[in-house]
DSSP file (Angstrom, degrees, kcal/mol; ACC not computed):
  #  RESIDUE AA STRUCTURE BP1 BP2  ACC     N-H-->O    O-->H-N    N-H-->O    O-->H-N    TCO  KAPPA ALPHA  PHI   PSI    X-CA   Y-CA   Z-CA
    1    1 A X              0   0    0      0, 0.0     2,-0.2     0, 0.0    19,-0.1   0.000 360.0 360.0 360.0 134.9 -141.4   53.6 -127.5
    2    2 A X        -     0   0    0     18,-0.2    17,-1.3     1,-0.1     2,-0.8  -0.584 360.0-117.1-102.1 170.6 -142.2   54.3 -131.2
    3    3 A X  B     -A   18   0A   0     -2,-0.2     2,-0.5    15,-0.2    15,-0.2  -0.820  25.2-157.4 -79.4  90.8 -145.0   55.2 -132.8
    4    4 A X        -     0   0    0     13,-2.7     2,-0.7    -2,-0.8    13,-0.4  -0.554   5.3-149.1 -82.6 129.9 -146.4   53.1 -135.2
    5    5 A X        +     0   0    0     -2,-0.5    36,-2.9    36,-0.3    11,-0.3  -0.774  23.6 179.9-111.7 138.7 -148.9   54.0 -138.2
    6    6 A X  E     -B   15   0B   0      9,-2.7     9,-0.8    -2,-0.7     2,-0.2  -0.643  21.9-147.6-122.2 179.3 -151.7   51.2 -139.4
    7    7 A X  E     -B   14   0B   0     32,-0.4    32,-0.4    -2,-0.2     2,-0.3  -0.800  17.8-137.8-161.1 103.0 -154.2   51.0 -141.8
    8    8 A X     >  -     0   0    0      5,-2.0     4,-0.7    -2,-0.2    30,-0.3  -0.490   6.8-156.3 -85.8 133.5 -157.0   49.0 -141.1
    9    9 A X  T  4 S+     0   0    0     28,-1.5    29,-0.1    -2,-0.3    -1,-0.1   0.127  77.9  66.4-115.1  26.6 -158.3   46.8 -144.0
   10   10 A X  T  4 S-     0   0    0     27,-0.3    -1,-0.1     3,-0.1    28,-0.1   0.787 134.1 -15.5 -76.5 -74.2 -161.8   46.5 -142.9
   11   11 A X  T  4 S-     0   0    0      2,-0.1    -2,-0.1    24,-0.0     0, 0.0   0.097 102.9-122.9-134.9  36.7 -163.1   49.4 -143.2
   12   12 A X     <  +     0   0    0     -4,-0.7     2,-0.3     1,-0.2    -3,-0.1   0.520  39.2 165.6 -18.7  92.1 -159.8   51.3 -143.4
   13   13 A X        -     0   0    0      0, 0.0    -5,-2.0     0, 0.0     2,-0.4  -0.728  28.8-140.8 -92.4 152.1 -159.1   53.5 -141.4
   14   14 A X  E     +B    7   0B   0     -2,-0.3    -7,-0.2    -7,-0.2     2,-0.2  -0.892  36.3 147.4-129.3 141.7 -155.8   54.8 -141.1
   15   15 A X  E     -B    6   0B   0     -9,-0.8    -9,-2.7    -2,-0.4     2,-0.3  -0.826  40.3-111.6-157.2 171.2 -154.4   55.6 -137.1
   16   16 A X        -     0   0    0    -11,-0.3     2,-0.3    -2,-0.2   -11,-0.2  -0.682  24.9-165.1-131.1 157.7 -151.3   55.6 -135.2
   17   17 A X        -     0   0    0    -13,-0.4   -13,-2.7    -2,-0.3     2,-0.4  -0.965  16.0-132.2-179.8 114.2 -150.4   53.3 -132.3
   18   18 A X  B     -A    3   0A   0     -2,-0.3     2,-0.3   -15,-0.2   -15,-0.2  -0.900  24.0-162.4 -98.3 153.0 -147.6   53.4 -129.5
   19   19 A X        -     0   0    0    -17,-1.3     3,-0.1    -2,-0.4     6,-0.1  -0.604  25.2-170.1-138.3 119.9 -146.0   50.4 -129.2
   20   20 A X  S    S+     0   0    0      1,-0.4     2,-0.3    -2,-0.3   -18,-0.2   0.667  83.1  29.7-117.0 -37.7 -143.8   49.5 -126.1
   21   21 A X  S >  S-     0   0    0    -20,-0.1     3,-0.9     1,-0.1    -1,-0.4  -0.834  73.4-127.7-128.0 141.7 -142.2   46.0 -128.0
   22   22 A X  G >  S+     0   0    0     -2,-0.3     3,-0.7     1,-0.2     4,-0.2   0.810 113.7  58.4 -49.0 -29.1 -141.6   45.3 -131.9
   23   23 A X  G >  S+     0   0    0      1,-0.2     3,-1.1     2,-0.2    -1,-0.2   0.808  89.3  68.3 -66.7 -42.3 -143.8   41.9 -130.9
   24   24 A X  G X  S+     0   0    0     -3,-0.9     3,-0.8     1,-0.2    -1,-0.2   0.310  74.5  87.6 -72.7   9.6 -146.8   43.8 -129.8
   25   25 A X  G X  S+     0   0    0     -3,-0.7     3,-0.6     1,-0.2    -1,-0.2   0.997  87.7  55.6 -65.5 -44.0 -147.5   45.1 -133.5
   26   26 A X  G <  S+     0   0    0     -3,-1.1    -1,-0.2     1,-0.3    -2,-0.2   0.381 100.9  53.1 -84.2  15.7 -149.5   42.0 -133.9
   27   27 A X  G <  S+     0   0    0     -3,-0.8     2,-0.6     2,-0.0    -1,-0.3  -0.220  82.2 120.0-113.1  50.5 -151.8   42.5 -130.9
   28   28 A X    <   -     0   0    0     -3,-0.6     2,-0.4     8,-0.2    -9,-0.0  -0.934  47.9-167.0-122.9 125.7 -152.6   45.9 -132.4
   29   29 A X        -     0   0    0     -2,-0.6     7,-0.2   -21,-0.0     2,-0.2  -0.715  31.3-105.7-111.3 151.1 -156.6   46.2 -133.2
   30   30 A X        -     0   0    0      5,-4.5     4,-0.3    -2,-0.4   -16,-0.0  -0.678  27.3-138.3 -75.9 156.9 -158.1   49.0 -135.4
   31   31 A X  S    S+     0   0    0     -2,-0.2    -1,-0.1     2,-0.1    -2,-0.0   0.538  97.0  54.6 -76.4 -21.1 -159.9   51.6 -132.9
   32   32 A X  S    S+     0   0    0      3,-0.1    -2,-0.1   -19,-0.1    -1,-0.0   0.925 131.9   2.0 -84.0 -69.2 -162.8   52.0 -135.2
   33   33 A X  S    S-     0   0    0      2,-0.1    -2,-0.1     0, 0.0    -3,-0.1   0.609  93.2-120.9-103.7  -7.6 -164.2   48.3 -135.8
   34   34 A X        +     0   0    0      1,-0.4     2,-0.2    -4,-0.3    -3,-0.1   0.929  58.2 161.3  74.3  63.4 -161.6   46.5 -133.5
   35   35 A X        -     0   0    0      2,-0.1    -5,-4.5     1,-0.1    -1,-0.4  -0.713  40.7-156.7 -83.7 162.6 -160.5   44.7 -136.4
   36   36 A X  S    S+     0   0    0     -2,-0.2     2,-0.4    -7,-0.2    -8,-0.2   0.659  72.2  98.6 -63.0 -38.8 -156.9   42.8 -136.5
   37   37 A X        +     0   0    0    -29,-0.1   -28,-1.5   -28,-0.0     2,-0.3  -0.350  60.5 147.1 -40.0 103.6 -156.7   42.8 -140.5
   38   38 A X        -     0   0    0     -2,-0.4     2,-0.3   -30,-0.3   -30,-0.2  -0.724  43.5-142.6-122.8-161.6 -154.4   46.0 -140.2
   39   39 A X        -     0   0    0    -32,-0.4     2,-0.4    -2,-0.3   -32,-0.4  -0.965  15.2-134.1-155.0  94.8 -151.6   47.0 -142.5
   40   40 A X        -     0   0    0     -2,-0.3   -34,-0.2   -34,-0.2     2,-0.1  -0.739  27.1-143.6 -96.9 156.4 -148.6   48.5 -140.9
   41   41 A X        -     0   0    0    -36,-2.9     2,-0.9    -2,-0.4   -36,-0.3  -0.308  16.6-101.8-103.1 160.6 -147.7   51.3 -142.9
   42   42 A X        -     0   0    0     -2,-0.1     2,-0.2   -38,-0.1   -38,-0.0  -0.841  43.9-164.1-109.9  96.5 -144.4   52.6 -143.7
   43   43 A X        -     0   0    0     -2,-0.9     2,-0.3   -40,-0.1   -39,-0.0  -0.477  19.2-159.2-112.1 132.4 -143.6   55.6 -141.6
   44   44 A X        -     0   0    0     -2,-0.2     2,-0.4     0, 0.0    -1,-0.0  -0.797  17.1-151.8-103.0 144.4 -140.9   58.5 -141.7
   45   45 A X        -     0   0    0     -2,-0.3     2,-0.2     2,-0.0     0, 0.0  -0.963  13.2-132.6-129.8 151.0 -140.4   60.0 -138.5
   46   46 A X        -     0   0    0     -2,-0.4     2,-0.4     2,-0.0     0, 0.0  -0.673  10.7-148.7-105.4 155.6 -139.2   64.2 -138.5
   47   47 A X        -     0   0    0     -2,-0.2     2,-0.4     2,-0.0    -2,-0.0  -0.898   8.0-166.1-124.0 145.7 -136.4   65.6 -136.5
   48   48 A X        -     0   0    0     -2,-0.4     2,-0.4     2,-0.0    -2,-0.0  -0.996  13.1-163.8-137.3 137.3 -136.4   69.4 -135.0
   49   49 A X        -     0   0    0     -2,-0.4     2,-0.8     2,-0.1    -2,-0.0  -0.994  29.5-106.9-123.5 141.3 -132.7   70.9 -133.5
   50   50 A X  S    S+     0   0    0     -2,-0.4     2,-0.3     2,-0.0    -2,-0.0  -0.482  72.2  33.0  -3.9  59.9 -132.6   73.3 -131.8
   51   51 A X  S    S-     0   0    0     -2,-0.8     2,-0.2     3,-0.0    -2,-0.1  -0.983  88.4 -16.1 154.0-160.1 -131.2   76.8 -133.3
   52   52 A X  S    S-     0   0    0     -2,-0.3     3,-0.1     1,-0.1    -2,-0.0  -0.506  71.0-106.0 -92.4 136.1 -130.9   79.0 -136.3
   53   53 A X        -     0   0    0     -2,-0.2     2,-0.5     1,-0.1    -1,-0.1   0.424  47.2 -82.6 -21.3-178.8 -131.6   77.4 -140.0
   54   54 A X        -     0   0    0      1,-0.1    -1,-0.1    -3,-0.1     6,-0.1  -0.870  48.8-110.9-114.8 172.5 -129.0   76.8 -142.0
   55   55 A X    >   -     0   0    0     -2,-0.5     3,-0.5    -3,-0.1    -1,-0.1   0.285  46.1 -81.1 -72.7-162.8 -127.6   79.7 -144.2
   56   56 A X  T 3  S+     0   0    0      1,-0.3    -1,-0.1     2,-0.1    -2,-0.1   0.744 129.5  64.2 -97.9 -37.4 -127.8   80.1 -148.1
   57   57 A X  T 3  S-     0   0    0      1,-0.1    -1,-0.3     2,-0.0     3,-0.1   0.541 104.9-125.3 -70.9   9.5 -124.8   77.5 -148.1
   58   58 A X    <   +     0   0    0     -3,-0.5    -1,-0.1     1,-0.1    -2,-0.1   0.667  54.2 151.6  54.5   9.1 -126.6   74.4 -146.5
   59   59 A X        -     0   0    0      1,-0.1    -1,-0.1     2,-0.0     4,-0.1  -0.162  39.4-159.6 -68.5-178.6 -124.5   73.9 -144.1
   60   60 A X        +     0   0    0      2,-0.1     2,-0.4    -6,-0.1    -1,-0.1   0.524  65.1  75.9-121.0   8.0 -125.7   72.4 -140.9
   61   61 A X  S    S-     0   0    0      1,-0.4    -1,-0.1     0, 0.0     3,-0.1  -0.913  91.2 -93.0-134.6 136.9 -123.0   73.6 -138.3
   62   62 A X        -     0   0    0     -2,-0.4    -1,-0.4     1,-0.1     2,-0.2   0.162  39.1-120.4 -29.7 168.3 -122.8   76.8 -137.0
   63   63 A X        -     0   0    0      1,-0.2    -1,-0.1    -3,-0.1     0, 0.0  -0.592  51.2 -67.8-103.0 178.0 -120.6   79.0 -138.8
   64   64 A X              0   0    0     -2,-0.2    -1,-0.2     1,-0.1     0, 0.0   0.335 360.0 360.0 -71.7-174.1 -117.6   80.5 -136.6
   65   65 A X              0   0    0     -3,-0.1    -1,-0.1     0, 0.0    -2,-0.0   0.701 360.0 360.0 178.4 360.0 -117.5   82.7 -134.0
């Protein structure tokens, strides 16, 4: 289920929202004034693996071993 980020354009405030269907964005009410006017916002999402950085070369795959 993603995470969705809005922007209310009442009295805009800006909050996050899970989501279980792409459909349900538009039953998505601000928490503050329980307006609809929102704004969905354009969202980057971060990735973490697991293990050592990568070295001075950038790689991203272990080196040998």
């Amino acid at each position: 289920m993603p995470i969705y980020e809005f922007e209310c354009l009442e009295c805009g405030v800006e909050f996050e929202k899970l989501v279980r269907k792409a459909g349900a964005v538009s039953e998505v009410a601000c928490p503050v004034c329980d307006s609809r006017r929102i704004d969905e916002k354009i969202s980057t999402f971060a990735s973490f693996v697991k293990g050592s950085s990568a070295g001075p070369s950038g790689a991203c795959a272990p080196s040998g071993g």
